[in-house]
N, C-alpha and C positions, 0 to 999 in steps of 0.2 A: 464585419468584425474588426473593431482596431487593435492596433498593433501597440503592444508597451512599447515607449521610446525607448532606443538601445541604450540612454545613461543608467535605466533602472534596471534593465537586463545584466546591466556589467554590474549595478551594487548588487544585486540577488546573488551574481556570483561569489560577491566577497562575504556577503552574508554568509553563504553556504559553507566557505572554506573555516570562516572563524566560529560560526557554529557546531562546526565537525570537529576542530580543534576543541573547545570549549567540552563538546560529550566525551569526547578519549579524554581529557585532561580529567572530566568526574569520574569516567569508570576507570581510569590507571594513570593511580596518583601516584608521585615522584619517588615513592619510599616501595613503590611494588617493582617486580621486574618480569620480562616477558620469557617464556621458557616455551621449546618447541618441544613436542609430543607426536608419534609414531601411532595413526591408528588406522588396522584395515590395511594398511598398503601406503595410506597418505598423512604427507605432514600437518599439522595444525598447529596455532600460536594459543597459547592459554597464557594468564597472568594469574600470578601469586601474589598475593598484599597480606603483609603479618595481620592475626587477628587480634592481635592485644594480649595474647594469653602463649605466648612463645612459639605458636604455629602460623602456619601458612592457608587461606583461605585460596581457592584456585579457581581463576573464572574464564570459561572460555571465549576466543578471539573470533578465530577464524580459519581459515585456511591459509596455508602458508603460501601458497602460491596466488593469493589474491595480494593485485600490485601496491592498492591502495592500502592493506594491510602491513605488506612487506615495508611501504614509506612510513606508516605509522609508528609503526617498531621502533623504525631507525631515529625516527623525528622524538620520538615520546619524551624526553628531557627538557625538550625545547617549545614544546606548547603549551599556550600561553592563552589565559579567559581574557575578555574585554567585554562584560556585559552591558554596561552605558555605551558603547558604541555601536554593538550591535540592534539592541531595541533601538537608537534611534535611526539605525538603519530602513528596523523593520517599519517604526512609524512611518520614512518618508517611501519605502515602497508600496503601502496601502492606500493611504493618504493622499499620496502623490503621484505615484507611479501609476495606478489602478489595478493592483494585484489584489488577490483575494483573502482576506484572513478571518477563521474559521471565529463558530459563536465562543463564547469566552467557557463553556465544560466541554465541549468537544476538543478546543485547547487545551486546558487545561488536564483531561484525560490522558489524553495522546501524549503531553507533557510527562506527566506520573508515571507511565505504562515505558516510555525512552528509556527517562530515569532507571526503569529499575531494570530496565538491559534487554526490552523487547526488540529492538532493532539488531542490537549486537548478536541476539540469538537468531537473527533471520527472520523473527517476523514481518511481517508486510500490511501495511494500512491496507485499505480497501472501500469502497463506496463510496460514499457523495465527501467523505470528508479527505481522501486521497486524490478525488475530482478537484478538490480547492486547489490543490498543488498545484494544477496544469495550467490556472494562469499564469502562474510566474515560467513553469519549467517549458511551455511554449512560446512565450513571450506575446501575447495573444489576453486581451482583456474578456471577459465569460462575465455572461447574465448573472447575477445576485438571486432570481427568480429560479436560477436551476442549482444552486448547491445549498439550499437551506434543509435542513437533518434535524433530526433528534435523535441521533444515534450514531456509534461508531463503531465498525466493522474491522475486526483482524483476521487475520489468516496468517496459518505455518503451516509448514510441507507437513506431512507425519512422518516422514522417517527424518527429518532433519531434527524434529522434537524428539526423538528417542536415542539418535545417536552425537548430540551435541555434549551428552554428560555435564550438565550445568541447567541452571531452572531462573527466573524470574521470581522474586519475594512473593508472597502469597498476593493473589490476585485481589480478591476482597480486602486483603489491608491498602495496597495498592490504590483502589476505588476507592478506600472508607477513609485514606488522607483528605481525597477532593470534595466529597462529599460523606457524610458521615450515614445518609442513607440507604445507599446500595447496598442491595444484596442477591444472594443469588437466588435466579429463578427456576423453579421446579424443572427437568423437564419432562418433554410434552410424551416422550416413552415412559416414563414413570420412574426412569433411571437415578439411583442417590448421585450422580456426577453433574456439575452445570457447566451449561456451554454459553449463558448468559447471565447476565447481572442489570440488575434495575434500579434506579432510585424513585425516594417517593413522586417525584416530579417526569415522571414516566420515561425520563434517560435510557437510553438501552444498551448495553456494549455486551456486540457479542462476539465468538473466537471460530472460526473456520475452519479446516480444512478439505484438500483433494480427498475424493471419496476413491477405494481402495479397490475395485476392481466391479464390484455386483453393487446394485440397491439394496441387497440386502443390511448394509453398513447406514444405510442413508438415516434411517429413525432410530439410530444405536449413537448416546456420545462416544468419541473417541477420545481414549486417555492420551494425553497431551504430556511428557513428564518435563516439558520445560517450562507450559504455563503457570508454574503457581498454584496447581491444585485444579484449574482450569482443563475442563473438557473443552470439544471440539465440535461443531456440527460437520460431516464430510456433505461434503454437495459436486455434483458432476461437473464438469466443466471449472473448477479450482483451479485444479491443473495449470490450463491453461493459461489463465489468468495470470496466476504470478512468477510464472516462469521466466525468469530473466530481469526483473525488476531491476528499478533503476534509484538511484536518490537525489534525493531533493531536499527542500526545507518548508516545513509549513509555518507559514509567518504569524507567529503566535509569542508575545514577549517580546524574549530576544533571539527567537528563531528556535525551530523544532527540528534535527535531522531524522528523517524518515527517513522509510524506504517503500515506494508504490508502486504499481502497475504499472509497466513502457505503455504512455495513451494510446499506440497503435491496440494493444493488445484489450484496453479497456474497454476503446470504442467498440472493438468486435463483441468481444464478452457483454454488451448492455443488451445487444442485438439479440444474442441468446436467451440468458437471463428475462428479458419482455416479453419471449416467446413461452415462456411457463409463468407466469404468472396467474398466478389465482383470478376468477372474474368476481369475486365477493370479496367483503372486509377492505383493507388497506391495496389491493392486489391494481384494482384500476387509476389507481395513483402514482405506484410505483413504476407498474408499467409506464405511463405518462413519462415517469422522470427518467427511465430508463431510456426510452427514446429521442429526449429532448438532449440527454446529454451526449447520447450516443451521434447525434446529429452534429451538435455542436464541436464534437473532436473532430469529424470527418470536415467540417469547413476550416476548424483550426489546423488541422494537416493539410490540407491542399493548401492555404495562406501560405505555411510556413513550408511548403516543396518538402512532405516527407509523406508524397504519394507512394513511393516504395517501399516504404518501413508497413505502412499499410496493406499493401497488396500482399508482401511476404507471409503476415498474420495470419490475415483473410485466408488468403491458399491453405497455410499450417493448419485451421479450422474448416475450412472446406475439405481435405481431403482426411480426417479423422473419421467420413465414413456417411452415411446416409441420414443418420436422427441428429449428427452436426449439421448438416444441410438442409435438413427441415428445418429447426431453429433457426437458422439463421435467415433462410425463405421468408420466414411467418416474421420474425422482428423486422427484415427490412421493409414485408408489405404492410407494417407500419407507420413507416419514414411521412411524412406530407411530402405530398408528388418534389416540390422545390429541394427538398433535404435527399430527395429518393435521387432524384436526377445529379446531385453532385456527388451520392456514393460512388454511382455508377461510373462519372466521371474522372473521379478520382482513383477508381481501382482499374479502370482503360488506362490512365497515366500511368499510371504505378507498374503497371502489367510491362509495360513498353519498355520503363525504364527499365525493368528486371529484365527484358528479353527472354520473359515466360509466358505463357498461355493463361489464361485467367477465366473460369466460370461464372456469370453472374447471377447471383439468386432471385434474379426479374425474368427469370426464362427468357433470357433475350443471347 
């Protein structure tokens, strides 16, 4: 696997910074101001921007004690868009660099969905199009054969949708800027709520969430009240998943700020995820991709020495209990013997350096 040369690692970063600039500068503009707010015990930053009719519209921030928020606040008069410098940023990182940038509706979704404040409310990208991300954010070039999609994947906590008090513009208007034929699709419990949206060209974008204690919730959407109208699929192992997420930029224009998965934690979750997959319809495919990618992070971790970030995970998911350990048994006895043998090696490294004990799911 080669390595981005570090000139295009250091532009990714200034991409990042001026494309962060650029989203706070559209969601609090110079005529709004930031006000802190007391809830539960903890502080939060919301912003007020007049609505044109002598009141105040109030949209929430974040957590007050998040550092990168706390610098935002301070910064917010002072930043500043540069669009033509950043697209040509992004052109010479793909072009040049060999970083990865998603099909042009998967961008442009992701694009729409930023816009209208899905990051600022905590959601989290997810699946092959959050996969793009990690070439640039490991500095590590990735197969073209493994992140092709027709579909893109969200997820939010559900108690972070419910107590953010603040929402996303209507989902469907959202999708029906990009394309004018998405709409939403039935679902599959017969529930009037939708947890996905489709267009004629069989696009799929669909919203996530951690499933809430039983399976009983698993075929039930979940009311989402920050999506937009948008329900929720819960699914097991969510959780996990995007706990602790990290951001990045999906190079898409002039740069997307996201927010995805820590790869240590994705690579684990594929393993899982391949382990329930359906053996009919789309299911021996996915699986496929699940695998491929789940492999491909565990060579890009051990390249880039974040065999510890990895093993930490791993144990986090190993010790969740016995049917986490199945899954993860059954996805790794997956792996092609080459892919198997550098899990394994990588989480002996990993182990070492944590100076922890480590299980491997090869019964060895």
């Amino acid at each position: 696997m080669k390595s981005v040369d570090l000139m295009y690692q250091t532009m990714l970063a200034e991409l990042g910074q001026r494309s962060l600039d650029a989203a706070w500068t559209a969601d609090f503009p110079p005529e709004g101001r930031f006000t802190p707010a007391t809830i539960k015990g903890r502080k939060y930053w919301y912003f007020d921007i007049p609505d044109g009719h002598g009141g105040t519209k109030r949209r929430y921030v974040g957590p007050a004690d998040d550092p990168d928020i706390a610098q935002r606040v301070s910064d917010h008069k002072r930043d500043k868009d540069d669009l033509r410098a950043r697209r040509r940023l992004v052109n010479s990182l793909t072009r040049e660099g060999g970083m990865i940038s998603p099909d042009a509706m998967s961008g442009d979704i992701v694009e729409a969905l930023a816009d209208g404040g899905l990051f600022r409310l905590r959601g989290v990208l997810i699946g092959t199009v959050a996969f793009q991300c990690y070439s640039g954010l490991l500095g590590v070039r990735l197969p073209m054969a493994a992140i092709l999609t027709g579909d893109a994947d969200i997820a939010q906590d559900y108690a972070i949708s419910r107590e953010v008090e603040d929402s996303l513009p209507p989902i469907v208007e959202l999708l029906q800027h990009v394309d004018a034929s998405f709409l939403p699709v039935p679902h599959r419990s017969g529930s009037g709520a939708s947890s996905a949206f489709q267009n004629a060209d069989g696009y799929r974008v669909e919203f996530l969430t951690s499933n809430r204690g039983s399976d009983d919730y698993v075929d039930q959407p979940a009311k989402m009240p920050a999506l937009g109208g948008a329900s929720a699929d819960p699914l097991r192992f969510l959780d996990f998943l995007i706990r602790e997420p990290v951001r990045t930029i999906l190079l898409h224009r002039s740069g997307i700020p996201v927010v995805v998965p820590d790869p240590p934690r994705y690579a684990v979750h594929k393993l899982i995820v391949a382990s329930r997959r359906h053996t009919d319809g789309q299911g021996p495919a996915k699986r496929e991709k699940d695998i491929r990618q789940a492999a491909l992070l565990f060579e890009a971790l051990q390249q880039t020495r974040r065999s510890a970030d990895l093993a930490l995970v791993y144990n986090e998911a190993w010790e969740r209990g016995p049917a986490w350990q199945d899954a993860i048994r059954i996805g790794a006895g997956m792996l092609p013997a080459p892919d198997a043998d550098r899990f394994k090696t990588v989480l002996i490294d990993g182990a070492k350096k944590n100076r922890e004990a480590i299980e491997l799911p090869f019964g060895e």
